[in-house]
N, CA, C and O of each residue as an XYZ file, in Angstrom:
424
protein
N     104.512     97.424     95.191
C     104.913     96.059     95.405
C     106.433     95.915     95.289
O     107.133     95.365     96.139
N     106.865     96.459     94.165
C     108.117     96.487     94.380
C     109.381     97.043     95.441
O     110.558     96.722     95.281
N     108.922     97.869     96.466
C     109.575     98.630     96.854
C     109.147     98.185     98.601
O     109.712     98.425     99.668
N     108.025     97.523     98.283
C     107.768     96.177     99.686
C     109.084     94.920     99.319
O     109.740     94.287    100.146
N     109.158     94.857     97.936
C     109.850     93.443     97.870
C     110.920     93.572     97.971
O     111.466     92.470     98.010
N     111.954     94.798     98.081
C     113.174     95.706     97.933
C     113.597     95.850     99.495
O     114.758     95.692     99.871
N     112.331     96.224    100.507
C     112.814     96.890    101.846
C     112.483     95.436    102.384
O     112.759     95.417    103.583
N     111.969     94.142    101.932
C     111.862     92.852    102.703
C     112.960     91.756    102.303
O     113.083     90.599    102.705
N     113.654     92.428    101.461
C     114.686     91.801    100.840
C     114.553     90.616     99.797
O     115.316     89.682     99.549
N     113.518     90.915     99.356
C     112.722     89.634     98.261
C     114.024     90.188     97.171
O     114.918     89.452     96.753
N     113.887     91.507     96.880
C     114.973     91.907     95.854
C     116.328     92.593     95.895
O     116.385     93.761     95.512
N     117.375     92.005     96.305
C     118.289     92.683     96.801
C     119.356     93.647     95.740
O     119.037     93.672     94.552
N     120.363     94.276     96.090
C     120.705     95.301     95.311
C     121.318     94.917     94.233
O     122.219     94.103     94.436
N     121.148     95.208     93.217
C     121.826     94.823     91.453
C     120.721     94.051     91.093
O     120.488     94.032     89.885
N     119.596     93.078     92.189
C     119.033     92.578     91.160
C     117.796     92.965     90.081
O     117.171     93.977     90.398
N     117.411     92.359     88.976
C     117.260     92.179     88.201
C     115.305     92.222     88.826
O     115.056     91.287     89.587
N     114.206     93.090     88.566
C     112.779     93.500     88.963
C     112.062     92.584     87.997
O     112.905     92.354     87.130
N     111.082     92.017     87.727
C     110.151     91.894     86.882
C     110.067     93.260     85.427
O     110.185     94.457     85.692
N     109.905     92.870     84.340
C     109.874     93.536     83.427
C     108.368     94.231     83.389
O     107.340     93.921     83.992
N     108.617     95.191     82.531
C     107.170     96.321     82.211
C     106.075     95.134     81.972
O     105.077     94.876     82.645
N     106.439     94.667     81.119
C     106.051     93.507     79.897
C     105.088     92.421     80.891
O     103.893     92.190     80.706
N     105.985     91.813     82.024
C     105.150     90.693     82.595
C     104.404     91.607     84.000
O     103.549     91.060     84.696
N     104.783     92.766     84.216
C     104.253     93.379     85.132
C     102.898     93.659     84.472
O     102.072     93.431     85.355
N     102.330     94.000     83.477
C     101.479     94.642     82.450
C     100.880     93.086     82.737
O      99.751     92.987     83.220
N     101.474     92.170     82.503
C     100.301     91.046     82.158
C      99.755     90.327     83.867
O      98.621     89.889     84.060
N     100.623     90.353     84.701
C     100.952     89.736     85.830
C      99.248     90.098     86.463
O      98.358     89.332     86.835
N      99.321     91.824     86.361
C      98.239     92.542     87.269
C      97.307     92.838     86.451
O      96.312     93.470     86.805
N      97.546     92.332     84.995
C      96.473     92.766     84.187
C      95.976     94.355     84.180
O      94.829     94.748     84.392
N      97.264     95.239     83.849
C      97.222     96.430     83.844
C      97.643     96.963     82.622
O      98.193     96.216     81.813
N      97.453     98.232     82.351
C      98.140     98.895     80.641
C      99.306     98.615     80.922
O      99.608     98.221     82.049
N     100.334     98.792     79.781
C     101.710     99.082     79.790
C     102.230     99.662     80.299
O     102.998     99.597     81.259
N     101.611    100.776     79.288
C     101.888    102.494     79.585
C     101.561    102.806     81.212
O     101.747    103.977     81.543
N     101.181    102.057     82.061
C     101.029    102.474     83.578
C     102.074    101.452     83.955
O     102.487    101.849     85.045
N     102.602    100.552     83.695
C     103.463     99.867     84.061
C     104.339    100.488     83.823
O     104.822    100.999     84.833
N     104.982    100.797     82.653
C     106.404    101.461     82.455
C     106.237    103.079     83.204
O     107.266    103.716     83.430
N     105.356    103.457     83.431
C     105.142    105.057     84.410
C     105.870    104.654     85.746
O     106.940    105.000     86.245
N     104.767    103.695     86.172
C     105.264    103.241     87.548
C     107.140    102.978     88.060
O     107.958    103.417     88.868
N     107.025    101.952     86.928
C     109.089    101.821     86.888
C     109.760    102.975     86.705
O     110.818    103.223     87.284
N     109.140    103.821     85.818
C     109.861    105.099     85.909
C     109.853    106.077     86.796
O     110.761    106.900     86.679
N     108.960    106.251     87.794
C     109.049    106.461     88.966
C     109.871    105.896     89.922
O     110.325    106.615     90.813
N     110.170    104.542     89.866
C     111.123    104.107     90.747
C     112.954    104.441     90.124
O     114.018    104.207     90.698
N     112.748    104.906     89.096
C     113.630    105.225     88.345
C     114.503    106.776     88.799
O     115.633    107.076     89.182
N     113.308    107.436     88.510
C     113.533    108.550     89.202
C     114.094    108.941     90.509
O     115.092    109.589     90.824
N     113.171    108.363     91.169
C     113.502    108.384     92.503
C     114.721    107.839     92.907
O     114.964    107.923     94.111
N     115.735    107.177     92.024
C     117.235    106.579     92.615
C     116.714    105.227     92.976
O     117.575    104.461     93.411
N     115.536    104.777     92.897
C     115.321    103.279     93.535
C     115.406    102.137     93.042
O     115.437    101.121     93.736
N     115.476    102.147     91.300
C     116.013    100.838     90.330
C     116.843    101.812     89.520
O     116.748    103.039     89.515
N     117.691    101.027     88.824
C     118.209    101.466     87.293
C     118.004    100.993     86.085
O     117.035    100.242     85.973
N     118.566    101.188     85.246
C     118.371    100.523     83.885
C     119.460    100.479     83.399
O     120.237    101.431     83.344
N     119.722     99.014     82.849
C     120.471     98.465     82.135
C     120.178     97.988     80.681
O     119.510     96.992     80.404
N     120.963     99.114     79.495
C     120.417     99.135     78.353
C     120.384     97.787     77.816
O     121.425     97.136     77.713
N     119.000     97.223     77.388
C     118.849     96.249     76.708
C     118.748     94.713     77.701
O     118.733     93.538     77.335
N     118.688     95.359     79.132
C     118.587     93.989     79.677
C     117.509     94.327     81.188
O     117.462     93.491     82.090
N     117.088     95.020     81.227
C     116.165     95.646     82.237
C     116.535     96.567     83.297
O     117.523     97.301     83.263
N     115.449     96.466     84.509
C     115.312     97.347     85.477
C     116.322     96.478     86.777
O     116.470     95.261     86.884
N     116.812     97.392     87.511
C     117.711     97.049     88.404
C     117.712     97.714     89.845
O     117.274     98.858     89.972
N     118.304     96.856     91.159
C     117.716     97.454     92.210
C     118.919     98.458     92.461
O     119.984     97.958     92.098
N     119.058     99.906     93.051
C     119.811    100.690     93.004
C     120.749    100.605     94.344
O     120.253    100.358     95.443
N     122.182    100.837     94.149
C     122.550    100.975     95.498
C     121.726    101.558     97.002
O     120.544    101.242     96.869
N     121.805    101.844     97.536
C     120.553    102.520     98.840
C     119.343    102.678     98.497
O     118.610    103.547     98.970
N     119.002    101.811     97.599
C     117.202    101.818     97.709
C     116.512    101.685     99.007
O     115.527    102.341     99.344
N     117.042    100.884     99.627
C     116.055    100.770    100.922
C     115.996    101.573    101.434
O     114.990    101.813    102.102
N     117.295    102.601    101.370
C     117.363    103.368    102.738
C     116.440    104.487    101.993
O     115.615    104.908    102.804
N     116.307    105.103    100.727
C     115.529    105.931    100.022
C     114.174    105.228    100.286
O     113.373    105.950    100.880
N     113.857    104.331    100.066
C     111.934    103.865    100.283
C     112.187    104.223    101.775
O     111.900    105.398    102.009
N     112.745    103.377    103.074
C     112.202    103.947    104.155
C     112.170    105.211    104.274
O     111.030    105.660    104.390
N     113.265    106.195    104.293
C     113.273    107.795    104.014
C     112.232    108.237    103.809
O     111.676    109.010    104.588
N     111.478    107.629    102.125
C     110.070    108.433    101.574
C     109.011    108.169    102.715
O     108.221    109.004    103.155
N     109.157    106.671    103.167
C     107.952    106.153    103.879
C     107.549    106.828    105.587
O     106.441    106.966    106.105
N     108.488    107.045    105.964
C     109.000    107.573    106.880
C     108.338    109.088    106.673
O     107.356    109.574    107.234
N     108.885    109.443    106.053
C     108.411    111.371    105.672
C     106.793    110.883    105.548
O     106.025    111.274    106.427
N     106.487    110.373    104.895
C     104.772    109.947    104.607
C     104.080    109.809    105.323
O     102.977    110.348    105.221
N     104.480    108.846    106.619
C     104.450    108.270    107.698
C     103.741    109.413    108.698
O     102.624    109.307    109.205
N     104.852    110.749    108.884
C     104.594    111.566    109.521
C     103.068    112.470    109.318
O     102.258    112.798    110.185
N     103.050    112.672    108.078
C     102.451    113.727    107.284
C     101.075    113.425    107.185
O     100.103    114.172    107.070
N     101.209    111.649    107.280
C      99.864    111.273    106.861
C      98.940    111.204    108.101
O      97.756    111.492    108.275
N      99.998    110.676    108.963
C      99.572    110.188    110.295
C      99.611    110.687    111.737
O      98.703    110.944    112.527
N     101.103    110.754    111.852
C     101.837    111.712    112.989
C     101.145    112.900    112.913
O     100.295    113.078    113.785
N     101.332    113.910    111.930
C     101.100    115.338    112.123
C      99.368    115.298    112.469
O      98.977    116.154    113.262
N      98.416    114.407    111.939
C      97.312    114.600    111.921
C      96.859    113.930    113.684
O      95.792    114.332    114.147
N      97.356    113.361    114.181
C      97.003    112.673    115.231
C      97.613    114.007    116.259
O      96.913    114.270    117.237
N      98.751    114.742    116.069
C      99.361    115.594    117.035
C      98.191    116.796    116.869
O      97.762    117.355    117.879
N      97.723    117.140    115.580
C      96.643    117.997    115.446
C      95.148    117.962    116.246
O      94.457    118.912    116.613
N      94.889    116.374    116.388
C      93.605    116.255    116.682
C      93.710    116.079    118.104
O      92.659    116.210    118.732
N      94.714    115.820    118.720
C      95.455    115.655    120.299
C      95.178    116.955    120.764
O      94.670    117.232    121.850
N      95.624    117.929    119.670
C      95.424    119.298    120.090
C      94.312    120.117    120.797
O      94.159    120.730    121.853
N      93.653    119.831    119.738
C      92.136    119.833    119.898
C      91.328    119.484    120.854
O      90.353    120.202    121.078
N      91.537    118.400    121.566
C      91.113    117.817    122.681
C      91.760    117.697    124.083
O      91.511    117.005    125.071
N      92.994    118.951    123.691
C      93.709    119.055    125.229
C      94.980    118.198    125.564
O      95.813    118.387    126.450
N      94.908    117.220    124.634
C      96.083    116.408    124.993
C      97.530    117.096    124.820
O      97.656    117.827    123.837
N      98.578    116.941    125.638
C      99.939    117.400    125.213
C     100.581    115.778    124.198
O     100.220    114.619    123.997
N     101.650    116.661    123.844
C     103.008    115.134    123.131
C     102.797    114.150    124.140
O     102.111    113.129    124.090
N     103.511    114.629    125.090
C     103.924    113.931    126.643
C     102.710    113.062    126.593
O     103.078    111.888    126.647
N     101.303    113.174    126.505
C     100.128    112.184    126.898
C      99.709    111.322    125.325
O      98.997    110.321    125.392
N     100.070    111.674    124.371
C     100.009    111.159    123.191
C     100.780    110.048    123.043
O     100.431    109.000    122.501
N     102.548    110.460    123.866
C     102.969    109.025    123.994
C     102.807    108.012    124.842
O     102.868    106.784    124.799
N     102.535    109.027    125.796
C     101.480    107.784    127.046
C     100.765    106.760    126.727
O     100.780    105.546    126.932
N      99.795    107.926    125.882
C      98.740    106.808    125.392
C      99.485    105.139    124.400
O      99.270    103.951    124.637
N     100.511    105.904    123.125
C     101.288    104.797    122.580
C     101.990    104.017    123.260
O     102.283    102.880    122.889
N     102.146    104.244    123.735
C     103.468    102.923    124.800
C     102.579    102.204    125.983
O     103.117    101.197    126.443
N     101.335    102.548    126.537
C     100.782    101.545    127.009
C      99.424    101.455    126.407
O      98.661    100.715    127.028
N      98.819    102.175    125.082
C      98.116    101.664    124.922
C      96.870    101.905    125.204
O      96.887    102.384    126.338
N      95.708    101.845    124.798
C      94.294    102.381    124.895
C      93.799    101.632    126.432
O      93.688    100.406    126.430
N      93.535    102.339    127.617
C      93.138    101.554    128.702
C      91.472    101.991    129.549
O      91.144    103.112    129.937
N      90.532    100.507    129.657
C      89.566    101.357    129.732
C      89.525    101.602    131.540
O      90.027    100.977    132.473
N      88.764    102.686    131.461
C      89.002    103.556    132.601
C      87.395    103.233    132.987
O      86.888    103.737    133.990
């Protein structure tokens, strides 16, 4: 959610995320999975922390979430659709055929 609200511009850069604390109560989730989660975005360069006053949005976050989403994108989807294209004879060339105009019945 956060990193939808980051690349839609709900949260723009320096600001200031929802805390562990109301995130934990918000979704009615543990803590301890709340503060995991932030620390993942932590990691990743996508918020910071500001001692004693919270989580923060990081310079190029967006461009890091699309990046990840993007790589994901491929891996999850792309590579598996170019695989199963395979399989059934299709080349690239007719895969994008099909995307750019679309399923047509014949």
């Amino acid at each position: 959610m956060i990193e939808d609200d980051i690349i839609n511009h709900t949260y723009e850069i320096d600001d200031q995320v929802m805390s562990t604390t109301a995130f934990a109560k918000t979704f009615q989730i543990n803590p301890a999975t709340a503060v995991k989660g932030i620390n993942l975005l932590v990691e990743e360069g996508i918020l910071f922390k500001r001692r004693g006053l919270g989580m923060f949005v990081a310079e190029g976050a967006v461009e890091k979430i699309l990046k990840k989403r993007r790589d994901s994108f491929y891996s999850q989807y792309v590579q598996k659709m170019l695989n199963e294209a395979k399989k059934i004879n299709l080349t690239t060339d007719d895969v994008i055929e099909l995307i750019k105009n679309g399923k047509r019945s014949e």
